[in-house]
N, C-alpha and C positions, 0 to 999 in steps of 0.2 A: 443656796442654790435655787433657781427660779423653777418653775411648773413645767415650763417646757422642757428644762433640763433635765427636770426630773421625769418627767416622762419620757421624753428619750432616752433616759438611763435603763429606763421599765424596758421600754420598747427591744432596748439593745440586749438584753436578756433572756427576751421571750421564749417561747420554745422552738417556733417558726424560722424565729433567725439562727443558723447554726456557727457560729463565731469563731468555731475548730476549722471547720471546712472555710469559713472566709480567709483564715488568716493560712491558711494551706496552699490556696489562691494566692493570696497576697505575696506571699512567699516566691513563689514560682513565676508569679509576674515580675516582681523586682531584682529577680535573679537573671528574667531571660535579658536579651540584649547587652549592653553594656553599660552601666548606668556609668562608669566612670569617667567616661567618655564626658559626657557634658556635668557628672558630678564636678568636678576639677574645674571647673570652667568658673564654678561659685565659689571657687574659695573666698571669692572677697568679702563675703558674708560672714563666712565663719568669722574675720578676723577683726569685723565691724563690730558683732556679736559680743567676741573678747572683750573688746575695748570700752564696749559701752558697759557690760556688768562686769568693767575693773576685775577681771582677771590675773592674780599677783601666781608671785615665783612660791611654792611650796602648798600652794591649796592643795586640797582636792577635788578634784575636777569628774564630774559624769558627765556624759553626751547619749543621748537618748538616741537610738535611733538614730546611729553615728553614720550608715553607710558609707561609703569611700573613706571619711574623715575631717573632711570640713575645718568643724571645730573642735575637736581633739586633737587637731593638727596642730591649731592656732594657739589652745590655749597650751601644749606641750611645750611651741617656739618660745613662751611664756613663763618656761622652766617649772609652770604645775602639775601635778602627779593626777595622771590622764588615765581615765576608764572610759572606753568607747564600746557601748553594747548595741548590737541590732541582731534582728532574728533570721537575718537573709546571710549563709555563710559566704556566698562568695563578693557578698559589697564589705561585709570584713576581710577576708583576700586580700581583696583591694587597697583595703586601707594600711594593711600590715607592708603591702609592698611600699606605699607611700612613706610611713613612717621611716621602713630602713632607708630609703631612699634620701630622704631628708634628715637621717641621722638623730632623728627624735625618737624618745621611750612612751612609748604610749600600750597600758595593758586593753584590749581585745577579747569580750566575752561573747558568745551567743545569745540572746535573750530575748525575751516579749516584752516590749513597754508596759506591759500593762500587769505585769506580774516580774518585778527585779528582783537579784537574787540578792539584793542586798539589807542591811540592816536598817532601820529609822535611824536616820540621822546622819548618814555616814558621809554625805558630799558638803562642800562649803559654797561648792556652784554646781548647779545644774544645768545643763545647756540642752538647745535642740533645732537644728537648723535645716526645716521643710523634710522634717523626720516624724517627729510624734504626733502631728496631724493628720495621717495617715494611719494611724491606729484606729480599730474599727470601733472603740468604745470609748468616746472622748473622757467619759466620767472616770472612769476606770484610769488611762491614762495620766488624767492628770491628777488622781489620788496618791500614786504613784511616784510621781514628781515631787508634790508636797511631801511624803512620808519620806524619800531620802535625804531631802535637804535637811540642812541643820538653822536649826532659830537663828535668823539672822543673816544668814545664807543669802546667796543671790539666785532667782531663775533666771534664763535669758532664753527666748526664742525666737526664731525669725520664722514667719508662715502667710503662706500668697494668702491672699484678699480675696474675696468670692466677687469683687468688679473688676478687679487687675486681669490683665493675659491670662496669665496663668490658671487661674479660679476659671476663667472663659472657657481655656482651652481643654479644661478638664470638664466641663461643663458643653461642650460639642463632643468631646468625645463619648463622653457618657448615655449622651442623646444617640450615638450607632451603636455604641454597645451597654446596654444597662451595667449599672452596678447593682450588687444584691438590694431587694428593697428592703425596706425600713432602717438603712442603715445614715448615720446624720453626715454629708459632704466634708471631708476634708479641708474644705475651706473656710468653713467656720471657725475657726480657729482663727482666722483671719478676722475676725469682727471684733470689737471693742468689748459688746455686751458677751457674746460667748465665753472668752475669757473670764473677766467679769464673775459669771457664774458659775464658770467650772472651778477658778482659784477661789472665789469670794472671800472666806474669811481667814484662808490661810494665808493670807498676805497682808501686810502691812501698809505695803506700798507698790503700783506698779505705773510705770513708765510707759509709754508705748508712743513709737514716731513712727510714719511712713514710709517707706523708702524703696526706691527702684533699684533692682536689678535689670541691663542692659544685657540683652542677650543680642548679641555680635555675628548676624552670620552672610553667605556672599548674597542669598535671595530667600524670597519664603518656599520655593524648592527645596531650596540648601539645606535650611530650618529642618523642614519635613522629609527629606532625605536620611536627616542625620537623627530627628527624634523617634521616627518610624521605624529605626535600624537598631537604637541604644535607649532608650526609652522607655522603660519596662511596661509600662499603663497604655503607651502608643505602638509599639511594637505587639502587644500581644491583642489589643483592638483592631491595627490591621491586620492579623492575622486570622483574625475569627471569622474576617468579611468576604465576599465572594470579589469578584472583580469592580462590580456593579457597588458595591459600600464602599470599596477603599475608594472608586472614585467620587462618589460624593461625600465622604470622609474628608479627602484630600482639598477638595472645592471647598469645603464647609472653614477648613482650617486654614485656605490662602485668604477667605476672605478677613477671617478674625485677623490674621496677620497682618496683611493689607490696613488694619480700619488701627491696628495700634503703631503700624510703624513709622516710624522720624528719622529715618534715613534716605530722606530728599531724594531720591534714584539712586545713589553712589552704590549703596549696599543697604545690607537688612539691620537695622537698630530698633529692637523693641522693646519696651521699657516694662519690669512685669515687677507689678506693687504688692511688698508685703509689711507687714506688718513687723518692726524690732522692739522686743518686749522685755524689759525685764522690773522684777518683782523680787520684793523682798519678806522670806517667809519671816512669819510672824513667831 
């Protein structure tokens, strides 16, 4: 683990930062709005996800910080024996509706990524898709990950880039409403070396490609209509602001939109890079 890491590990324990009350927060943010609304929209991750850490029929399968279901879904349709925990009860709801919907057995815990109620060793894959990045102690997190996988086991995660869209647009919004300080960006998890440091020597081997997700909407209105509405982290940031924030809120986020979109005038296509990982514990 490098110095940095480890002193953000320090940091994240202090007595200053209270990690109860963040994730109290956390909670209530990613419960308001509707996050399934645009959750579902990425399924195509979850299924890339699968594919690339070879997901077979009988494993057993955890999804960290599964909200809606993503990839619990994916690896289920996969005929693997599916554990989807998150600590927000109504994005498990969610997922529970989806599952019958689609006729897949997928079991549904409540949990903290950063404390599972499971045993070492107990998963053959571990997954997590733009879930466990958002845990407020990355160290923590990803000890976690490594302690249920089993030797030999695959991780597989998909998490935005701190230069892509999405890293940006968490990155504007943070700038009108702070997030707690000393706490290390979500997006890092998005970086090569991060990873790197928080897996180091628990893995043997890891993989890591580039890849876009194309978010599809009729304008950067549209966009910000609909993530302002369903959006847990955008929803509860325009909601903090007076009239006078949301609208330079709203400015701040048509232009980032504007500067990343590729859909020539027709409609809004914005391409938001994250990172497909997977690694093989040791």
């Amino acid at each position: 683990m490098t110095l940095e890491i480890q002193r953000s590990a320090q940091g994240a324990r202090a007595p200053q930062i209270d990690l109860n009350s963040i994730k109290a927060r956390q909670k209530a943010t990613w419960g308001s709005g509707n996050y399934a609304i645009i959750g579902t929209t990425l399924q195509i991750v979850g299924e890339s996800l699968c594919e690339a850490a070879d997901v077979r029929a009988g494993e057993q399968v955890l999804d960290i910080a599964c909200g809606n279901g993503n990839a619990a879904l994916a690896a289920a349709r996969r005929w693997a024996r599916v554990t989807g925990v998150d600590y927000v009860p109504e994005l498990l709801g969610k997922a529970r509706e989806r599952a019958q919907a689609d006729g897949v057995t997928i079991t549904l815990r409540e949990a903290d990524a950063e404390a599972l109620p499971f045993a070492d060793r107990s998963f053959e894959v571990v997954l997590s898709t733009f879930g466990v990045m958002f845990a407020p102690n990355h160290v923590a997190a990803a000890s976690e990950i490594l302690r249920v996988c089993r030797p030999g086991g695959r991780i597989g995660l998909a998490c935005w880039t701190p230069e892509g869209f999405v890293g940006q647009m968490l990155g504007v919004v943070g700038r009108h409403v702070p997030p707690p300080a000393g706490l290390m960006p979500p997006s890092l998890w998005g970086k090569k070396e991060h990873l790197a440091a928080l897996l180091g020597d628990g893995v043997s081997k890891m993989e890591i490609e580039r890849k876009h997700f194309k978010f599809r909407y009729e304008s950067a209105a549209h966009f910000i209509e609909i993530f302002s509405s369903y959006y847990g982290p955008m929803h509860k940031a325009f909601g903090a602001l007076d009239d006078s924030g949301q609208k330079s809120l709203t400015q701040d986020l048509e232009a980032l939109i504007h500067r990343f979109d590729e859909g020539g005038g027709r409609s809004l296509v914005v391409p938001g890079e994250y990172l497909e990982v997977v690694a093989v514990r040791r």
